[in-house]
C-alpha positions in Angstrom: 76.4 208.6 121.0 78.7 207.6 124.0 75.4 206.4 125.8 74.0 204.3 122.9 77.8 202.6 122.4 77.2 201.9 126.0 74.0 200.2 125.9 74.9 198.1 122.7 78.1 196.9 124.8 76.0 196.0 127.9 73.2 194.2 125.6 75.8 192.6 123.7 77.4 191.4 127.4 73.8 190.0 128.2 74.0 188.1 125.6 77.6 186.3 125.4 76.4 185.6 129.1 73.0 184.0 127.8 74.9 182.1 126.0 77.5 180.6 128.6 74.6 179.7 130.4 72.5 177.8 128.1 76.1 176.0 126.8 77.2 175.4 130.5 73.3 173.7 131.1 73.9 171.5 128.0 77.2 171.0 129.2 76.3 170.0 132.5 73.7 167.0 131.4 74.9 163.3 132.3 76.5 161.6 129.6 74.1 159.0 128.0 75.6 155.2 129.4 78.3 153.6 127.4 77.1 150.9 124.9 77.9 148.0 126.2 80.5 145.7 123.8 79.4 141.9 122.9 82.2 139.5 124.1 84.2 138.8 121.8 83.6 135.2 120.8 85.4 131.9 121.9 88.6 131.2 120.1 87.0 127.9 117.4 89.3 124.8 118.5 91.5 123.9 115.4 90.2 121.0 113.5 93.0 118.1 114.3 95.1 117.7 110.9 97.6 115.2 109.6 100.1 116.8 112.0 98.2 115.8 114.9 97.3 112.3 113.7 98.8 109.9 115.6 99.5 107.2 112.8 101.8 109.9 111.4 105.1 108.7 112.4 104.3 105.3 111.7 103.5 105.8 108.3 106.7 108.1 108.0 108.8 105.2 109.0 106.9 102.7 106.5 107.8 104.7 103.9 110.9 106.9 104.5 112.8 105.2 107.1 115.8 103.1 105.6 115.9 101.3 109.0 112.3 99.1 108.0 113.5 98.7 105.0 116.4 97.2 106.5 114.6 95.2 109.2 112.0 93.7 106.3 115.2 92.9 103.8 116.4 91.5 107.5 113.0 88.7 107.9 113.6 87.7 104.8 117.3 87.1 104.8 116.7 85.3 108.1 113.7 83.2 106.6 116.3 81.9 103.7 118.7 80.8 106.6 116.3 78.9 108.0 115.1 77.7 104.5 116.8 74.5 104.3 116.4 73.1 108.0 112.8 73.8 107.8 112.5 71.7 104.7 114.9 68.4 106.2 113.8 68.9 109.7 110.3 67.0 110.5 107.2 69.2 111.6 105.2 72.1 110.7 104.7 75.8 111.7 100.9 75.7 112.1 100.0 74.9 115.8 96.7 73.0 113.9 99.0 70.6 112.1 99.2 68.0 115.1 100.8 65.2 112.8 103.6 67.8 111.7 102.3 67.0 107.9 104.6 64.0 107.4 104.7 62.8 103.7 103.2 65.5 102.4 104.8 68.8 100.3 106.0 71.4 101.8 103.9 74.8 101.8 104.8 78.5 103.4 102.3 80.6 104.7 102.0 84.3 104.1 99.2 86.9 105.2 99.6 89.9 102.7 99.0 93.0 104.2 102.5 94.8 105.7 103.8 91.2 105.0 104.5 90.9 101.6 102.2 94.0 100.1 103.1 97.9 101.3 99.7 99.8 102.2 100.9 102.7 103.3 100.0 105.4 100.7 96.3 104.4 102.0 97.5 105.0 105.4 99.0 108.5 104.0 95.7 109.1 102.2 93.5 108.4 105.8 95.8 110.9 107.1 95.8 113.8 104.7 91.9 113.4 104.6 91.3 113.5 108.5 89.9 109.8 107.9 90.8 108.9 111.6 88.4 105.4 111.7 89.1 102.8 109.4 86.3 103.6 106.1 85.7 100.5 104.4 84.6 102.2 101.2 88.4 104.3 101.1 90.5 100.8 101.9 88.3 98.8 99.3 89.1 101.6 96.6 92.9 101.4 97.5 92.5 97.7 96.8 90.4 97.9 93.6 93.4 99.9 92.5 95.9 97.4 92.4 98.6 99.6 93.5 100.6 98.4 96.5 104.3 97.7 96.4 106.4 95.1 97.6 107.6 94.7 101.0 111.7 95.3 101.0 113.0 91.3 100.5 109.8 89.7 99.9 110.0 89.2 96.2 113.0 87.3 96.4 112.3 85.0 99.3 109.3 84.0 97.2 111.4 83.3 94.2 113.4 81.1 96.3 110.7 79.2 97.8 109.4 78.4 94.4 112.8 77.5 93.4 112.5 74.5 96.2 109.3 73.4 95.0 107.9 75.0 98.0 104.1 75.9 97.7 103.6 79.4 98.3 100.1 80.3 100.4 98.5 84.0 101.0 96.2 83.6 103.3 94.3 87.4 104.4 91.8 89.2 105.7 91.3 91.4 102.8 87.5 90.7 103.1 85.0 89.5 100.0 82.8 92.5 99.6 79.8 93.5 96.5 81.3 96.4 94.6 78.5 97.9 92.9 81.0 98.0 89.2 80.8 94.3 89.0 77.6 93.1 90.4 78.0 89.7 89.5 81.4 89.3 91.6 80.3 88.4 95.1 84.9 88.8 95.9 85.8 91.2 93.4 88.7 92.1 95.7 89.8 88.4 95.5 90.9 89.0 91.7 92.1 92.2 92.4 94.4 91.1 95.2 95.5 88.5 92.8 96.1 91.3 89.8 98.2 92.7 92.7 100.3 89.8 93.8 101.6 89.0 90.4 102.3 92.6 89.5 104.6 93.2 92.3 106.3 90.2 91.4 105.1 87.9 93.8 104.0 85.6 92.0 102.6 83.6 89.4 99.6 82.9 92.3 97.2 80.0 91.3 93.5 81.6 92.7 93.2 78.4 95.1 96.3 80.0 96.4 94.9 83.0 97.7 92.4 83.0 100.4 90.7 86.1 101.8 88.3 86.5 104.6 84.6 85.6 103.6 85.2 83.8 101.0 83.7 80.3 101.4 82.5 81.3 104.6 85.9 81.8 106.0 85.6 83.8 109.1 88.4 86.3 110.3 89.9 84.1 112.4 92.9 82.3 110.2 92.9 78.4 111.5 90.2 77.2 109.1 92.6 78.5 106.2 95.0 77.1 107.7 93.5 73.5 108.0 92.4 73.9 104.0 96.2 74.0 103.5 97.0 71.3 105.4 95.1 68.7 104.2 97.3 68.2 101.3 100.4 69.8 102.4 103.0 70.3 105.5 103.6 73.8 106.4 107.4 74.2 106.4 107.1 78.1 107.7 104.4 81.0 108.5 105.1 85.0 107.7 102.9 87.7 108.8 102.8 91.4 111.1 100.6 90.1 113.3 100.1 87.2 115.7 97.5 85.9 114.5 98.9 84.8 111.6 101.2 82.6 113.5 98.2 80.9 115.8 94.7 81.6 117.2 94.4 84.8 119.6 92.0 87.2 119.9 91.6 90.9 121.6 90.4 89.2 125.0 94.5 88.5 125.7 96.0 91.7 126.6 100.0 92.1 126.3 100.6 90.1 129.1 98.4 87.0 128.2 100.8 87.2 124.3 104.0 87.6 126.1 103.2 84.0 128.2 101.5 82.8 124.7 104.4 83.9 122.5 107.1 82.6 125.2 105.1 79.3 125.3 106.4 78.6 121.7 109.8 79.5 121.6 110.8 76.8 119.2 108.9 77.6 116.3 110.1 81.4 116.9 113.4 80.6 116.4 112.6 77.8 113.5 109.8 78.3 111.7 107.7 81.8 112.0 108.8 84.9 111.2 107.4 88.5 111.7 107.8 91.4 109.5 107.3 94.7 111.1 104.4 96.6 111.1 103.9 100.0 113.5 100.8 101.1 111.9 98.3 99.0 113.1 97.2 95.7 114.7 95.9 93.9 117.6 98.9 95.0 119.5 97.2 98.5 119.1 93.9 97.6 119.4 93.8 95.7 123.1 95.5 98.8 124.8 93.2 100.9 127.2 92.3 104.4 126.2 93.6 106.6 126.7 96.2 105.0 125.1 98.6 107.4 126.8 98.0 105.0 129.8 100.1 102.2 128.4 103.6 104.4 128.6 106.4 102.5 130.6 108.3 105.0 132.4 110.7 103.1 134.2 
């Protein structure tokens, strides 16, 4: 018996040590290679949104700021000042009026835009939609709409003007465009800007006293308008947010060639024009290099 306990325990020690081998070779093949990882891909640049737009705080301050309201109520208040010297003293705020329109009735010129009509909910639209370029479709929507408000002041000075029998002139470049809705309109925005004027107050407009870019063949530029008016009346004083409601410029002059232009006519910028403000847009903006980051003054 003690010899057959002895071979069991040496067969069964054979085996554990079978065993250790055969787990020890297993154990001692190389490790198959890592899998390699894909790179994890690049971070996706954030799609620019109305925070990043940069007419953002320009259309804040249209419509939030008291201090434009202020500086429009400001024009106007300065405008009815000069009211009654513009209508004794001789001459005429249109550089194209060479005769200074003696004998004739006295008209005021306004463009419409940020002069005497608030756009800035379409502003606040372009930016909430990403619409960074101007979309001639969206602006001619906002327009069929009939919506914009008054400028701070504007409704009054008007009222004034038509008090003193003064002829009261819009003159834009809202432009005649074919809506397909009325087909047989060839300036359907003409009646709307119309609708518009009178609704915020500005009026009662006679349609011959309206006149938008394209219409007749008018081009962009303003000095043909301007000679229609003069024809039959002297143009006592000219409003508008841009310089080239006040006289003929173009993008070519950068802002030094309209400093020397503006200085050039220093009289009729303390008599007869006057600008209401507008940081949203314009040929100011337009003529400066890009980046436009290039045009800060830092001394």
């Amino acid at each position: 018996m003690r010899s057959i306990r002895v071979l069991l325990l040496a067969a069964s020690a054979v085996a554990l040590s079978a065993c250790s081998v055969n787990i020890a070779a297993r154990n001692d093949k190389p490790a198959p290679p890592p899998v390699a990882l894909a790179s994890p891909p690049a971070p996706v640049a954030a799609r620019p949104g109305p925070e990043d737009d940069p007419r953002l705080l320009a259309t804040l301050y249209m419509q939030q700021a008291e201090e434009l309201r202020r500086l429009s109520k400001q024009a106007y208040a300065l405008a009815a000042l000069r009211l009654p010297s513009a209508l004794k003293q001789p001459g005429s705020s249109a550089l194209e009026q060479t005769d200074g329109g003696k004998g004739k009735p006295p008209a005021a010129i306004f463009d419409v835009d940020e002069t005497v009509l608030d756009n800035s909910p379409y502003q606040a639209r372009a930016i909430l939609s990403g619409t960074r370029a101007f979309d001639p479709a969206q602006w001619d929507q906002w327009v069929a709409e009939r919506a914009a408000t008054p400028m701070p002041g504007a409704v009054d000075f008007v009222k004034e003007l038509r008090r003193s029998k003064v002829r009261v002139v819009y003159i834009t470049n809202r432009e005649c465009r074919p809506r397909d809705t009325v087909p047989h309109d060839p300036c359907p925005q003409h009646a709307d800007t119309l609708a518009n004027l009178n609704a915020a107050g500005l009026g009662p407009v006679a349609p011959e006293d309206l006149l938008l870019k394209g219409q007749n063949g008018w081009p962009a530029e303003k000095a043909p308008r301007r000679l229609e008016v003069i024809r039959t009346h002297r143009i006592i004083l000219s409003f508008g947010d841009q310089f080239s409601d006040m006289m003929s410029v173009t993008r070519k002059e950068d802002s030094a060639a309209r400093a020397r232009i503006a200085a050039a006519h220093e009289d009729l910028w303390n008599s007869r024009w006057i600008i209401i403000p507008n940081p949203t847009y314009g040929q100011w903006a337009d003529i400066l290099p890009e980046p436009l980051s290039r045009s800060l003054r830092t001394r």
